[in-house]
VEXDREN-102736 format. One record per residue (C-alpha): residue in one letter; x, y, z. Coordinates in Angstrom, 1 decimal, padded with zeros to 4 digits. Layout:
! residues N
<r A&xx X&yy Y&zz Z>
...
END
This chain:
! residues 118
<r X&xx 062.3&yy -039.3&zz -037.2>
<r X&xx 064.4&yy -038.6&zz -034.1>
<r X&xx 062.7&yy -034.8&zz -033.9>
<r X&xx 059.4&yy -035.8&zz -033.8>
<r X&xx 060.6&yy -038.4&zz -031.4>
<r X&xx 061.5&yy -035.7&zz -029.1>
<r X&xx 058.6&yy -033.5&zz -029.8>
<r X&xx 056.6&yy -036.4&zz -028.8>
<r X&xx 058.3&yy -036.6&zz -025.4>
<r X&xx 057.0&yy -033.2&zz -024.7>
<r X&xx 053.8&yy -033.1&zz -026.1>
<r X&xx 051.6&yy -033.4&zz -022.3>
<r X&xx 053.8&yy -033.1&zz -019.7>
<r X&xx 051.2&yy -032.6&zz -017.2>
<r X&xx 050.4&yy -036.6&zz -017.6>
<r X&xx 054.0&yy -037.6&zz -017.9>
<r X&xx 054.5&yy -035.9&zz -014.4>
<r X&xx 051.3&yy -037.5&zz -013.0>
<r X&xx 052.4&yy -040.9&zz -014.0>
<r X&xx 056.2&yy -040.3&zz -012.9>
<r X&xx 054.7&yy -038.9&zz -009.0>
<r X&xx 052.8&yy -042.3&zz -009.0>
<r X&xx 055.9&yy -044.4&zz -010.0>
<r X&xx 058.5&yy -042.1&zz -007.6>
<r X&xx 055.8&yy -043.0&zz -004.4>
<r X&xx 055.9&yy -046.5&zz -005.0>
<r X&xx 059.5&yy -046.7&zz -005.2>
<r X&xx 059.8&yy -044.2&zz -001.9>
<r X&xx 057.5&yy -046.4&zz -000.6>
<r X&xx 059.1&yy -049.6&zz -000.8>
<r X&xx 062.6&yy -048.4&zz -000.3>
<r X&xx 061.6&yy -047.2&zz 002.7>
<r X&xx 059.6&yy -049.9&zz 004.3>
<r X&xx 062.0&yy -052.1&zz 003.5>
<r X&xx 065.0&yy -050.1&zz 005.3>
<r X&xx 062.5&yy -049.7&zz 008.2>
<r X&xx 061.6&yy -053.1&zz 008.4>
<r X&xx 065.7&yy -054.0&zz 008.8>
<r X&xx 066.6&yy -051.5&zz 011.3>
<r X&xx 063.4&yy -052.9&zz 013.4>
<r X&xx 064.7&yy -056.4&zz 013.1>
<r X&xx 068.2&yy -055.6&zz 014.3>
<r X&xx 066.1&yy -053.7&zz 017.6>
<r X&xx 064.0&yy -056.4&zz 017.9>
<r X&xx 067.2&yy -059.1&zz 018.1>
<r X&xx 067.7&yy -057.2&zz 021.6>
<r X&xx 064.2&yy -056.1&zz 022.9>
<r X&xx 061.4&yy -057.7&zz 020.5>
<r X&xx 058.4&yy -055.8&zz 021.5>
<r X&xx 060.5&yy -052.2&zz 021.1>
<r X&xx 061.3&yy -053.7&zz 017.2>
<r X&xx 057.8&yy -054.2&zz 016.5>
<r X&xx 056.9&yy -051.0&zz 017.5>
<r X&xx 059.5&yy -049.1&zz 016.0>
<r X&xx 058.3&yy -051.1&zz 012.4>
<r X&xx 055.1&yy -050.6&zz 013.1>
<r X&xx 056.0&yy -046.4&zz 013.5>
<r X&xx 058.6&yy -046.5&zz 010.8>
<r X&xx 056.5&yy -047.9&zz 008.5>
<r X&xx 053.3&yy -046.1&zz 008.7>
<r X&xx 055.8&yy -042.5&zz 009.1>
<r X&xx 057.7&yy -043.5&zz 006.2>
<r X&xx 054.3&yy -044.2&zz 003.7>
<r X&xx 053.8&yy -040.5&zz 004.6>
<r X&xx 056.5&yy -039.0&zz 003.7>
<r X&xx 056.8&yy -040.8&zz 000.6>
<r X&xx 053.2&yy -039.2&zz -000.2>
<r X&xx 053.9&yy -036.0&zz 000.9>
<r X&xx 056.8&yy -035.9&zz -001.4>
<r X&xx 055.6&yy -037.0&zz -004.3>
<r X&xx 051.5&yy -035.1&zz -004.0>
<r X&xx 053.6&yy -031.7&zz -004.8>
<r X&xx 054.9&yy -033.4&zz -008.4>
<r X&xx 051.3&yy -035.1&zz -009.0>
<r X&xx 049.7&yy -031.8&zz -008.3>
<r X&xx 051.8&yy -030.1&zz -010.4>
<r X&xx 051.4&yy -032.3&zz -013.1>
<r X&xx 047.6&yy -031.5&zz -012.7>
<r X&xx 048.3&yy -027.8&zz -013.1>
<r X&xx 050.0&yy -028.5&zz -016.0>
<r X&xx 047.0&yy -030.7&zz -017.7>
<r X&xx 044.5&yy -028.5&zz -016.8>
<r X&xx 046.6&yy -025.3&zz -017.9>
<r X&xx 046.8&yy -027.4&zz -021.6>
<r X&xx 042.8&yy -027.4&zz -021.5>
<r X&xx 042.1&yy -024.2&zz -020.7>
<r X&xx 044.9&yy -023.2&zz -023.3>
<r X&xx 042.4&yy -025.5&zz -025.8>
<r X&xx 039.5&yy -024.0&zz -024.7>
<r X&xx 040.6&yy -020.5&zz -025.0>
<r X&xx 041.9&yy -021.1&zz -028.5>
<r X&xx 038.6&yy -023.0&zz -029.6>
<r X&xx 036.7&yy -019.8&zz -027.8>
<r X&xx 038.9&yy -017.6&zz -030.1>
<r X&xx 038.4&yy -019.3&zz -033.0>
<r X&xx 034.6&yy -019.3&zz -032.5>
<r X&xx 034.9&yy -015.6&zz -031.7>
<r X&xx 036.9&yy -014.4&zz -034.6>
<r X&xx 034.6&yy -016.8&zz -037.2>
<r X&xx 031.3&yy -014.9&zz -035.9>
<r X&xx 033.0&yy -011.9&zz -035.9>
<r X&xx 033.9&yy -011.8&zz -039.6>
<r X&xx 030.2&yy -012.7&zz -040.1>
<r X&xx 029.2&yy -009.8&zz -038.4>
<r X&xx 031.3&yy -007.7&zz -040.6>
<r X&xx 030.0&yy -008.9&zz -043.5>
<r X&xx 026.8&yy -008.6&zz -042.6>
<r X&xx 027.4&yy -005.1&zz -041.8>
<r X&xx 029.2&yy -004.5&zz -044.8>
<r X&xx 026.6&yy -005.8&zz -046.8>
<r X&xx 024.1&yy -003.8&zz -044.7>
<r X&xx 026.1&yy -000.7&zz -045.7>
<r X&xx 026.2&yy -001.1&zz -049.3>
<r X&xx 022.3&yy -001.9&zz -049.4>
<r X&xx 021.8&yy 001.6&zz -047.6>
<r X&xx 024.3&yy 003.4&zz -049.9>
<r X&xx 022.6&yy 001.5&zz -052.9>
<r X&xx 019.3&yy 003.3&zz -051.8>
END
């Protein structure tokens, strides 16, 4: 039970990662607009408009890091996915390859034994 437990933990990274990159913005994201938002109110307590300019700045600087941070895990969390589908692809490719190609032998196979017949 607790192996396939693990192996099912590692079956598709490549979503996992997506989904954790979503999850790691919004936290970035709120952490730091929140910590923006309270330094600007302690600048604003001595000169208002400078405060709500500094959250304004702080908060629309700090959404962008946070996505800039986190786009590098969701993209690689894409490579990842689509690496698994070409992996599937290639393998179902194979597959189809190697079943025509044992037809082909033994169609030639069969060809060769009606020529030797005659």
């Amino acid at each position: 039970m607790f192996k396939s437990y693990v192996e099912s933990l590692f079956k598709s990274p490549g979503k996992r990662i997506k989904s954790l990159a979503k999850i790691l913005f919004f936290i970035l994201c709120g952490v730091s607009v929140i910590s923006v938002i309270i330094a600007a109110t302690d600048i604003a307590e001595i000169e208002p408009l400078q405060g709500f300019i500094y959250c304004v700045i702080g908060v629309i600087l700090s959404v962008i890091v946070s996505w800039v941070s986190t786009i590098m895990i969701y993209a690689f969390g894409d490579i990842c996915e689509n690496v698994e589908t070409i992996k599937t692809e290639l393998k179902s490719q194979n597959n189809d390859t190697q079943q025509s190609g044992a037809a082909g032998v033994e169609n030639y196979s069969s060809c060769q034994n009606l020529q030797n017949r005659e």
